[in-house]
C-alpha positions as a Markdown table, in Angstrom:
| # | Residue | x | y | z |
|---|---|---|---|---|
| 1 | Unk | -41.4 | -19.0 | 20.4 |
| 2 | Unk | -45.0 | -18.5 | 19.2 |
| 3 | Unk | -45.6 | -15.5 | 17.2 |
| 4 | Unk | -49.6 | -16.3 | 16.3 |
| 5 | Unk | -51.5 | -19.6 | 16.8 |
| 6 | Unk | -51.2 | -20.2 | 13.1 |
| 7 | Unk | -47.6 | -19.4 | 12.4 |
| 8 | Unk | -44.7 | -21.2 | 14.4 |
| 9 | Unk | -41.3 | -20.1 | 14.2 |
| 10 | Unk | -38.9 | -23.1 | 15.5 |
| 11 | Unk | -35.4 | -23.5 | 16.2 |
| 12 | Unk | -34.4 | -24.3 | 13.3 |
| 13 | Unk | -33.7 | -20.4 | 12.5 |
| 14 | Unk | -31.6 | -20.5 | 14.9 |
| 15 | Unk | -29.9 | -23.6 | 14.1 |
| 16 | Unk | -29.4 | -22.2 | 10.7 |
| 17 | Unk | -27.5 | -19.2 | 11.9 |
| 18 | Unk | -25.8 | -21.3 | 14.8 |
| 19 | Unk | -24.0 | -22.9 | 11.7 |
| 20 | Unk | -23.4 | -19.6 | 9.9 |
| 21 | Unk | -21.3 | -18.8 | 12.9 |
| 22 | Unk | -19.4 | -22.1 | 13.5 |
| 23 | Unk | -18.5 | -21.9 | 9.9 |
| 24 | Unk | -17.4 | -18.2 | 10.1 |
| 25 | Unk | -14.1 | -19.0 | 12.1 |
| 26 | Unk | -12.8 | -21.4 | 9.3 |
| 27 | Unk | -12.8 | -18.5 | 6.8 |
| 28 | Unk | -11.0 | -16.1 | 9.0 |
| 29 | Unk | -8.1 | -18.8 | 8.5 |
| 30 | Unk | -8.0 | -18.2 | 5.1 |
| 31 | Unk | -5.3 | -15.3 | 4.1 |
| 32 | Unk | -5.4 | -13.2 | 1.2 |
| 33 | Unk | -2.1 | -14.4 | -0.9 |
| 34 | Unk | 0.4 | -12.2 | -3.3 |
| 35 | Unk | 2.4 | -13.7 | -5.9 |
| 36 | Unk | 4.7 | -11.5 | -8.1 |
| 37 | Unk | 6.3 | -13.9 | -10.9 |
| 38 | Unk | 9.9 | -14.1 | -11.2 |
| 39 | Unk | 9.7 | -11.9 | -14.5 |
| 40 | Unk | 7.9 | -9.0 | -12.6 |
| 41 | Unk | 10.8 | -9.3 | -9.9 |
| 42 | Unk | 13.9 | -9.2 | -12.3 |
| 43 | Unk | 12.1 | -6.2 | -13.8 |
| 44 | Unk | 11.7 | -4.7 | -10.8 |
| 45 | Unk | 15.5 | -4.7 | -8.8 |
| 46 | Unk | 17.2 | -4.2 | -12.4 |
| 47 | Unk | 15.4 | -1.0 | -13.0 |
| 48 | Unk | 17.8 | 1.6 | -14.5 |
| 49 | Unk | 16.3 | 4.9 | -13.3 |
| 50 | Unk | 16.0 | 3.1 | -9.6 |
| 51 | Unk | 19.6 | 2.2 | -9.7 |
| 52 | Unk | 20.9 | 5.9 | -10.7 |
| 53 | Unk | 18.3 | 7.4 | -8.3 |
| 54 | Unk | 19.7 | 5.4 | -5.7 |
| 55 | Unk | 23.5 | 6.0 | -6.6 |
| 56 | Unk | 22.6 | 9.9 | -6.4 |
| 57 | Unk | 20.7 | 9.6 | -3.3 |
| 58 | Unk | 23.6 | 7.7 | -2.0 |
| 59 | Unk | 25.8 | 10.5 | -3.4 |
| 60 | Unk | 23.6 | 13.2 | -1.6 |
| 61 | Unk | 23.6 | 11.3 | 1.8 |
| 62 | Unk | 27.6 | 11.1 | 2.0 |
| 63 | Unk | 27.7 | 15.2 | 0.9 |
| 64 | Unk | 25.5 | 16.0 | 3.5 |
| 65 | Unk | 27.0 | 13.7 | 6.3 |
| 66 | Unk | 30.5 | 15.7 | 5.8 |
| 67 | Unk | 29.3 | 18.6 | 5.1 |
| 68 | Unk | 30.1 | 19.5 | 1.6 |
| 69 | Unk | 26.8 | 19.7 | 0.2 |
| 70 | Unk | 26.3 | 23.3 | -0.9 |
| 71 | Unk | 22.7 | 24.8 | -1.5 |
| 72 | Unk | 22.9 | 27.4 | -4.7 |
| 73 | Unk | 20.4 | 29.6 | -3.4 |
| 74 | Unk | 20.1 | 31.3 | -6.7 |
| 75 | Unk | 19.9 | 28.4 | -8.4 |
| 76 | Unk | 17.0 | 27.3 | -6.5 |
| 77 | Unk | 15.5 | 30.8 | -6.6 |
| 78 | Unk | 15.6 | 30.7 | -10.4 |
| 79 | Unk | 13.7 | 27.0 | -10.7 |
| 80 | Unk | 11.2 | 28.6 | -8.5 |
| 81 | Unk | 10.7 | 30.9 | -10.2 |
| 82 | Unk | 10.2 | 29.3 | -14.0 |
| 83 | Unk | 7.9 | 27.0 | -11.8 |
| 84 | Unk | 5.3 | 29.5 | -11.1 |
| 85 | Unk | 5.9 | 31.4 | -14.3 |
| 86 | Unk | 5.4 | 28.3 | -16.5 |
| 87 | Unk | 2.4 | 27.4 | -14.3 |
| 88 | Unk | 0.6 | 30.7 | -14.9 |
């Protein structure tokens, strides 16, 4: 391809980018990688405040499921209200 008599652009342009995409493909391959040490892990599952969350959720769950979980609407009504009061 001749752009002026003075200038030629060859193939090699194109080569060059040819090999830009035959090389693209090989770093696709490549996968981003996570590693969480052992210490990170132990700290993790032997969290106390994820343990008793759990045993309450689990707690909650069985309460609803029979049927013996009781809402105390005034109860609620009152943390509602010292919500917004506190807030404003």
């Amino acid at each position: 391809m001749e752009i002026n008599p003075y200038r030629r652009v060859g193939n090699h342009m194109y080569q060059k980018q040819a090999e830009k995409m035959e090389a693209l493909p090989k770093k696709a391959l490549k996968r981003d990688q996570l590693q969480i040490s052992t210490e990170a892990l132990k700290l993790q599952q032997t969290n106390p405040l994820v343990t008793e969350r759990q045993v309450r959720v689990n707690e909650l769950k069985k309460q609803v499921e029979s049927g013996e979980y009781k809402v105390n609407p005034e109860k609620v009504a009152q943390a509602f209200y010292d919500y917004w009061n506190d807030k404003f």
